[in-house]
LOVEX-414350 format. One record per residue (C-alpha): residue in one letter; x, y, z. Coordinates in steps of 0.05 Angstrom, whole numbers, plus 5000, padded with zeros to 4 digits. Each point is the difference from the previous one (the first is absolute). Layout:
BEGIN
AXYZ...
// end
This chain:
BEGIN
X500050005000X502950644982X502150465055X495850654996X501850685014X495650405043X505350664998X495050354954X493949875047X503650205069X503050624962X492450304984X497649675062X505450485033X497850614962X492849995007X501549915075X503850575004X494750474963X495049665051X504750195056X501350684977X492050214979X499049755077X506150475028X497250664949X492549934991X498850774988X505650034949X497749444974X492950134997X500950804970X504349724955X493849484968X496750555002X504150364948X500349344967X491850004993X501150714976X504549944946X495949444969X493350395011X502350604974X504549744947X500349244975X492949964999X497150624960X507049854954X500049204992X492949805004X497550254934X505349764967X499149355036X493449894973X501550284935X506249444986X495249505023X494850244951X503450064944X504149285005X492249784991X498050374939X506549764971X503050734987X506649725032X500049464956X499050554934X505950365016X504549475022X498549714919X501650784984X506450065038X502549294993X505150164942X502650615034X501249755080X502349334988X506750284955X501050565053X497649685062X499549204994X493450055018X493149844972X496550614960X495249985059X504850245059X500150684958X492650055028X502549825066X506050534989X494850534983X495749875060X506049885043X502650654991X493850375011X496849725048X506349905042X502449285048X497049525011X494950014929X506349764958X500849325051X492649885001X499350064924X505349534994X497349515043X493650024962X504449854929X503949455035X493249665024X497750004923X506849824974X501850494969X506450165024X504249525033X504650045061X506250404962X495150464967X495750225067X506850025040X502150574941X494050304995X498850055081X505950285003X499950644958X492450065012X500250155068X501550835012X496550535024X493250314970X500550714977X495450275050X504349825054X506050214967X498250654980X494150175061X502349605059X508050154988X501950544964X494950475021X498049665064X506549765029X505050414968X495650704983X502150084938X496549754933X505250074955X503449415018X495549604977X502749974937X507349775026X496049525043X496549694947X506349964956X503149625051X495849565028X496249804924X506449984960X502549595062X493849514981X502149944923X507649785024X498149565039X494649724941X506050004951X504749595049X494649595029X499949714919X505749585022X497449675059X497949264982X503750054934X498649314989X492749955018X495449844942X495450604985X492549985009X497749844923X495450694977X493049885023X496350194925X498649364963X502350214936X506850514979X495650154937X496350684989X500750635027X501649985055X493550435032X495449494970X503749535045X499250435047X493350065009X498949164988X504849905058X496150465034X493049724991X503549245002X502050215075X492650375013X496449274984X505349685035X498150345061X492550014989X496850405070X494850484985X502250665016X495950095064X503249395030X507750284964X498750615040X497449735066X506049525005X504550584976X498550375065X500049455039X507249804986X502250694998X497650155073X503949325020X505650244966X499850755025X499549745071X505949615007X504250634966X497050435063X501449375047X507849964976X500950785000X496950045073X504649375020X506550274971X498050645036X499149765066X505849554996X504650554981X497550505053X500849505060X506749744972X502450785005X496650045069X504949365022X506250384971X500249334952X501850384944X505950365022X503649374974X496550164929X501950765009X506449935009X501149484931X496150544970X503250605014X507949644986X496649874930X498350724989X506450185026X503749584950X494950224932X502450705028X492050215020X498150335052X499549555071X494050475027X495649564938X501349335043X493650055036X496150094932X503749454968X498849545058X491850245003X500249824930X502649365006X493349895037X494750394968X500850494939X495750535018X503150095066X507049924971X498550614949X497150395055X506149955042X504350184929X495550614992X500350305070X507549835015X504150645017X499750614953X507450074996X500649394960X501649914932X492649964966X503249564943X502449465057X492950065034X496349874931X505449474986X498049605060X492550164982X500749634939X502749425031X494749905049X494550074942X504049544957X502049525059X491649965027X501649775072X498249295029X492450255004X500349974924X504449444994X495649555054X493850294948X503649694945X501449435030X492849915026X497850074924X505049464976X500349515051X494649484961X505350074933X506449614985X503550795002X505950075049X500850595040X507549954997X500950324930X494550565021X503850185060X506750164956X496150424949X497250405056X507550125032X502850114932X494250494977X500350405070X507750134982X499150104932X495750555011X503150385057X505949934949X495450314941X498150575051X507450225013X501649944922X495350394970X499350585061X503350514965X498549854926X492650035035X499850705039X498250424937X493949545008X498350195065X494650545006X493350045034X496849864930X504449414983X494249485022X492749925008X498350215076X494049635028X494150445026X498249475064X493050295035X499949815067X493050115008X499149264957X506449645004X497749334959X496850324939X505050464993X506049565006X496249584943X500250624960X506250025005X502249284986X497449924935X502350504960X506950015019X500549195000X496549994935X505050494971X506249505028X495549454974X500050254927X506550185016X502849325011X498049654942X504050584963X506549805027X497449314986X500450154926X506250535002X503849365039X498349604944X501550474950X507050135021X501149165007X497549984929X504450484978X505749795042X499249264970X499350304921X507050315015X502149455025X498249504949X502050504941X507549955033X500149244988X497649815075X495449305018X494550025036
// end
């Protein structure tokens, strides 16, 4: 009988202990600090990730994510490795902000249509902020200042299409998903629109039932985001109450010493490693005599980064798939530092930018806080929506181009 090793199960036993031991020692800091938790997702995830929820869900029944993963098929799959249909999920990913991307991809990786090297690429570049967040919540709400949303958004976006690009290599020798149209013959919007309807009678509810069990997954779904951002908020208060994370201070603030940042950013960096929107709030209000460029720098590594509340979402959306959280966790390190690098490279070029009509401002009335944060979603994410199937075709574009070159110079595939 094989000797079995209970290290893993003592080591969380520990932990959760500890947390026990600790919400028992601070109960005020700990409750307060729930209370901010229920906040954030009142206030923010649900107005912001709801609709969007019930929208994905929606529109994976009518088939519409089937039509444009036929229409994007021969661009993403040369660029990215991935099906034609994780350009929807890209889309939506980037609009709607973390976790839509994950639970999209779950959804495709339940049909088969992508397999476990495709959703482990496409998870990983799908998952980023939403705009509304970005350019409401953190530059103007954390930060004060609206023009650097733009430099934001360069970052933490062209971050996501690196890590797209290089993601193309992980599972190099996994066989790809074959495309989901039944025929390469036509044009390619009449196939389309057949793949389309094919997936509609596939599915076969009546739309009253489609919608009902829209909203009923979506409210599952939505709840266990507020549970994880309430948990990760507790645990991180109490942990700071017990002096725990003096240990993580101190790695943090050597680290910043040695990238030559500023060491006054460690307690941002470390409230980030926890949640995101208490990281960037800690990044926005550190001291005034800091270099802004070093304080938006470690901004857009929370955002890119997500904190374990996001990271526990996505793993809460992919736990019934095949997809490994391993490969997800190194796109998230490697994105955070590629776009606190982006930040610091393109401050200057970016200053002529910077002006109080270099970005939309939202107009947020207090008086009605839901319907007007839904005003203001869906313009903006359906502007980075459109958007993001146009660098879908100007990446394709320049690989086209790139490989014409190429092949008129005597290269091989």
């Amino acid at each position: 009988m094989p000797k079995r090793d209970f290290t893993p199960a003592l080591l969380i036993s520990f932990v959760i202990l500890a947390i026990i031991v600790c919400l028992v020692m601070f109960p005020h800091d700990g409750f307060q600090a729930a209370l901010r938790g229920v906040s954030i997702w009142w206030d923010v995830l649900f107005p912001a990730l709801f609709p969007f929820f019930v929208i994905s869900e929606i529109m994976l029944g009518f088939g519409i994510v089937h039509f444009f993963g036929t229409l994007l098929d021969p661009m993403m799959r040369p660029v990215f490795r991935i099906p034609g249909i994780g350009g929807f999920v890209m889309a939506m990913g980037f609009a709607s902000g973390y976790p839509i991307g994950a639970k999209l991809t779950s959804q495709l990786w339940e049909q088969k249509l992508v397999n476990r090297e495709e959703g482990e690429r496409l998870v990983a570049f799908t998952t980023s902020s939403d705009p509304i967040f970005l350019i409401g919540a953190v530059s103007i709400g954390f930060f004060h200042d609206a023009s650097l949303a733009m430099i934001l958004a360069i970052a933490h976006y062209g971050g996501s299409l690196l890590i797209g690009l290089l993601m193309r290599f992980h599972g190099r020798k996994s066989i790809p998903t074959p495309a989901h149209s039944q025929t390469n013959q036509g044009w390619i919007g009449k196939r389309a629109l057949e793949t389309m309807h094919s997936a509609r009678i596939h599915d076969g509810r009546p739309i009253g039932m489609l919608l009902s069990q829209s909203i009923i997954q979506s409210l599952r779904l939505i709840f266990v985001v507020g549970g994880l951002v309430v948990f990760f908020s507790v645990v991180l208060e109490i942990l700071t109450s017990a002096q725990v994370m003096n240990v993580f201070y101190f790695l943090i603030t050597s680290l910043l010493t040695f990238t030559g940042l500023p060491h006054e950013l460690a307690q941002a960096v470390m409230n980030g490693l926890f949640e995101v929107t208490l990281g960037a709030k800690a990044a926005g209000g550190a001291p005034a005599e800091l270099a802004l460029a070093s304080k938006v720098a470690i901004g857009a590594f929370i955002l890119s980064w997500g904190g374990m509340s996001v990271h526990a979402q996505i793993v809460s959306l992919l736990s019934h798939t095949n997809l490994r959280y391993l490969p997800f966790l190194f796109a998230r390190l490697l994105h955070a530092m590629l776009s606190g690098a982006i930040v610091l490279l393109i401050w200057e070029p970016m200053q002529k930018f910077r002006s109080p009509q270099a970005v939309f401002k939202p107009v947020y009335e207090a008086a009605s806080p839901i319907t007007s944060y839904l005003k203001l979603i869906f313009p903006i994410s359906a502007m980075v929506f459109v958007g993001s199937f146009a660098v879908i075709m100007s990446l394709f574009l320049a690989y086209s181009l790139l490989k014409l070159v190429y092949e008129k110079v005597g290269g091989t595939r």
